[in-house]
N, C-alpha and C positions, 0 to 999 in steps of 0.2 A: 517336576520335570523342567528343566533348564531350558528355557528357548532359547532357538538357534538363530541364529543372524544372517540374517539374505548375505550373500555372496555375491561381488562384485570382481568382474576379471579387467585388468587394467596390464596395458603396454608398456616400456619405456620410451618417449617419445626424442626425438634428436629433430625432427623441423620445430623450428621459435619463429619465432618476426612473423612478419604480414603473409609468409610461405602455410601458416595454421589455415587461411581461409582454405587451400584443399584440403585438406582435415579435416573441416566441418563440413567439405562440399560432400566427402566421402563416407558421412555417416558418425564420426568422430569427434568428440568432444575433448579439447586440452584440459587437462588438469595439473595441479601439482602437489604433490605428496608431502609433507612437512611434519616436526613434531620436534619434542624436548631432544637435545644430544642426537641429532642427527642434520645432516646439509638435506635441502629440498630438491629434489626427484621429479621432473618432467615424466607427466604421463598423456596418455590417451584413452578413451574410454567408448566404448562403442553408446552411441545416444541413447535406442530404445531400452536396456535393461538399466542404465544409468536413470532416467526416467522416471520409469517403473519406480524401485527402489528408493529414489529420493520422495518421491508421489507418496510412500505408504508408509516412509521413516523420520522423513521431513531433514533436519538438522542437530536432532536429539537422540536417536536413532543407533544404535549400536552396526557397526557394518563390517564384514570381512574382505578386506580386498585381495584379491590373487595377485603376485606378480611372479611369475616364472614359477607357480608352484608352489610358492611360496605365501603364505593367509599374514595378513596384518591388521589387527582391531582398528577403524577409523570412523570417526564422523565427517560425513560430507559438511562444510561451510562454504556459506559466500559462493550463492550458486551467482552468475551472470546471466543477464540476456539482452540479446538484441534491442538495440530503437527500433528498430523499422518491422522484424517480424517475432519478436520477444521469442525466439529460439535461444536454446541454454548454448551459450558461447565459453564457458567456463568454471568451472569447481575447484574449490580444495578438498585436501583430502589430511584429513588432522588426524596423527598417529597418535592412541591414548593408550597411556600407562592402566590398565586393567586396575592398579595396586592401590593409585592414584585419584582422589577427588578430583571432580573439574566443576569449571563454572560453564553452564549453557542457557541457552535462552529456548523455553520450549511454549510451543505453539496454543492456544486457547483455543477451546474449540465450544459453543453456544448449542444448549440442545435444550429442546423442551418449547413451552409457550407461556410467555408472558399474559397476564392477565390484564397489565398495565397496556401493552400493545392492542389488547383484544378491545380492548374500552375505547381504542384511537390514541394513543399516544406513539412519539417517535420512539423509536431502538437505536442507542447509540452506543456502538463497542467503540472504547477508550482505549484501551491496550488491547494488543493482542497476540501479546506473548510475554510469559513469565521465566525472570532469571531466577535460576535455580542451582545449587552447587551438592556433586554427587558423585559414586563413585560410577564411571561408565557404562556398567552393565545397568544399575538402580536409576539411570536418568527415567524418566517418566516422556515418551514419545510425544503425549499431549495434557493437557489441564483441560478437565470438562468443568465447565460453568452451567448450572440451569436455570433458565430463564425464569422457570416457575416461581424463583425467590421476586420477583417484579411484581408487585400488586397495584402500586399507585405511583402518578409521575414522580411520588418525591424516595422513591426507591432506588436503592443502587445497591452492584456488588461490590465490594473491595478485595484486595489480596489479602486479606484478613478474613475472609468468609468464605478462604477456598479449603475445601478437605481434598486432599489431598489423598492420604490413609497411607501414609510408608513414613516414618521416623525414619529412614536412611535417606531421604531428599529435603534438604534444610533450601526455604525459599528467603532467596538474600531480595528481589526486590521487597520496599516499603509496604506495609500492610496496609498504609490510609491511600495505599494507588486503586483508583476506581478503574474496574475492569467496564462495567456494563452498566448501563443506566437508560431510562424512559425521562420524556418531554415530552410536556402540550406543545401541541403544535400550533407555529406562532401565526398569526393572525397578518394577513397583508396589508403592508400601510401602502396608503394612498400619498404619496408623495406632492403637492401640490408648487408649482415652479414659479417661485417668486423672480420678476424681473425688475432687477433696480430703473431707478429714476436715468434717463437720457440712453436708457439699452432696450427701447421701444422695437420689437420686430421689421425689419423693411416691409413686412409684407401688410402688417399694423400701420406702418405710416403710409403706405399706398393709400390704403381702405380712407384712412384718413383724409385724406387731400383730395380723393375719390367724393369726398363728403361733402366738401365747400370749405373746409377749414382753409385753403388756399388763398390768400385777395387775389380779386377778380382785375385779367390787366387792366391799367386805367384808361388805355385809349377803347376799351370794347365795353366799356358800361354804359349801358341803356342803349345802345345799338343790337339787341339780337343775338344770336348764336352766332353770325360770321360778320365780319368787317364789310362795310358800305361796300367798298371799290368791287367787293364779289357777288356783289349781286348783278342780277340781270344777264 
């Protein structure tokens, strides 16, 4: 049975410039429609089912857009988001030739328990997504890697030790690329602050002079703690 592809409904958009922030004040996300033999198409997209759907497709993801009715095969890329409240402020929308190979970068995803972890070492994902070239519908939405291959820190995965299991998804990144790997974890050094010769602390030289290393003035030696004239 052929799965079907979430369905996304999209607008033709006619505000551009700085006029978008109400667009996004109103729930609405700009986007623009692009693809082989065709000019690019302002749109809008209402936020929460754009969301959704990019949350559960990612960038790999086969998607039907509506416009007026009308269904179009697209990959969402190049989502945007805010500095300040990382709100999606923008997408594309990549029209694909069904017929057509493409190149996409699909997502990694880490499941299982490392034994290498379980012993105290670090987990460090390297990459986390793999390029891959395919025909649209055969993209693969994610790569599962299992930790379980981690036994000791000098373990690792590479793109070479991924199965995959579909001959119709040929993976163009490098095979010797390490996806995921464990480390001891590294031991804290004590840094000790060497201070060169004549960069004596102010507050070192107080202590100092605090000390007696000062000469004593020469009109107050062997006279006592205060000058003759103050006594009495």
């Amino acid at each position: 049975m052929k799965k079907e592809n979430p369905k996304l409904v999209a607008e033709k958009r006619t505000v551009k410039g700085r006029k978008v922030k109400k667009l996004r004040a109103a729930g609405q996300v700009p986007a623009t429609l692009y693809g082989k033999g065709m000019e690019s198409v302002s749109l809008q997209i209402e936020d929460r089912p754009l969301l959704k759907i990019l949350e559960e497709v990612g960038e790999a993801g086969l998607v039907d857009l509506i416009i007026d009715k009308e269904e179009t095969p697209i990959l969402l890329r190049n989502p945007q988001y805010g500095v300040v409240n990382d709100r999606l402020i923008h997408i594309d929308c990549f029209k694909v030739d069904l017929s057509q190979k493409i190149l996409a970068h699909v997502p990694v995803e880490l499941i299982g328990e490392s034994q290498s972890v379980r012993n105290g070492n670090i987990l460090i994902e390297v990459t986390s997504e793999i390029e891959v070239e395919a025909l649209p519908a055969d993209l693969p939405e994610k790569i599962v890697v299992d930790l379980s291959a981690l036994a000791t820190a000098d373990d690792v995965i590479t793109v070479a030790d991924l199965k995959i299991g579909d001959d119709k998804v040929e993976v163009k990144t490098h095979g010797e690329q390490v996806i995921v790997k464990t480390e001891e974890p590294k031991e804290e050094e004590v840094i000790e602050e060497v201070v060169a010769p004549g960069e004596v602390p102010a507050t070192e030289q107080k202590e100092e002079s605090e000390e007696g290393d000062q000469p004593e003035p020469e009109a107050d030696k062997g006279k006592g703690d205060q000058p003759e004239a103050d006594k009495g």
